[in-house]
C-alpha positions as CSV (number, residue, x, y, z in Angstrom):
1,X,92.9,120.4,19.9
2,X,90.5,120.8,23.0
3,X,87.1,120.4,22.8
4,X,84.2,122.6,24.9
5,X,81.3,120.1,25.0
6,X,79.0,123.3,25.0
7,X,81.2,124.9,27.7
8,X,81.5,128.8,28.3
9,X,85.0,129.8,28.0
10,X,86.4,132.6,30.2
11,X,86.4,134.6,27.1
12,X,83.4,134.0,25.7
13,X,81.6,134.4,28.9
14,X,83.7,138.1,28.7
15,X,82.8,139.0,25.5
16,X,78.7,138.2,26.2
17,X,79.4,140.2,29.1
18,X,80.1,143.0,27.4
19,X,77.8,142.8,24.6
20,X,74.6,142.5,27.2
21,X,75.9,145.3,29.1
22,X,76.4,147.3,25.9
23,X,72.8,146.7,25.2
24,X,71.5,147.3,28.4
25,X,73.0,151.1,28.3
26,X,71.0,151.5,25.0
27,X,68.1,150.4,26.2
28,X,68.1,152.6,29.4
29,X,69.4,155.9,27.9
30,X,66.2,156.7,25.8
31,X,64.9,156.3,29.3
32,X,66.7,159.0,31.2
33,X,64.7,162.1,32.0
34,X,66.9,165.3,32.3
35,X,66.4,166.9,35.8
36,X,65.2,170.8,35.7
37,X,66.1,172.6,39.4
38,X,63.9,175.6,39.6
39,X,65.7,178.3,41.6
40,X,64.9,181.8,42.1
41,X,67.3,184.4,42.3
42,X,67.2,185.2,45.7
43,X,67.4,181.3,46.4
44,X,70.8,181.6,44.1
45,X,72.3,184.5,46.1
46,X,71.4,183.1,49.6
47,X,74.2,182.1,51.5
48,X,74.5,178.2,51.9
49,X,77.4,177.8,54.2
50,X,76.3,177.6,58.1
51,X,79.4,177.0,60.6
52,X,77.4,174.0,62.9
53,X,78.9,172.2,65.4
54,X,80.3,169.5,63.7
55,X,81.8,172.1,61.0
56,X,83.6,173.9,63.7
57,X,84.8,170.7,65.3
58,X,86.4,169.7,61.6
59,X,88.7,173.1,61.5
60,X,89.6,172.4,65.3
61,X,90.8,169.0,64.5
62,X,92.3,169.7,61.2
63,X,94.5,173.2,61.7
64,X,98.1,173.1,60.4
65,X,100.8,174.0,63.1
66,X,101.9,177.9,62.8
67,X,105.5,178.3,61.4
């Protein structure tokens, strides 16, 4: 039989892991706010793609030869 003298074993210190970080996941969730986004309809139907520079520079670089 092995003795600890009061040390942490590698599991122990695993399984108090777990348990704090269970906790600390309680704790937090009552403090999570869900976000609202507020979007009119014309902001919902605008178009959001813009072909910039670096956009175009992308499908340069990355075409697939022709067959």
């Amino acid at each position: 039989m092995t003795e600890h003298n009061g040390k942490l074993g590698r599991r122990d210190f695993l399984r108090a892991l777990g348990a704090g970080a269970g906790v600390a996941v309680a704790t937090a969730a009552p403090l999570a706010s869900e976000a609202v986004a507020v979007e009119t309809t014309d902001e919902k139907l605008k178009a959001r793609y813009k072909e910039s520079d670096h956009i175009k520079a992308y499908y340069r670089v990355n075409r697939y030869p022709t067959k």
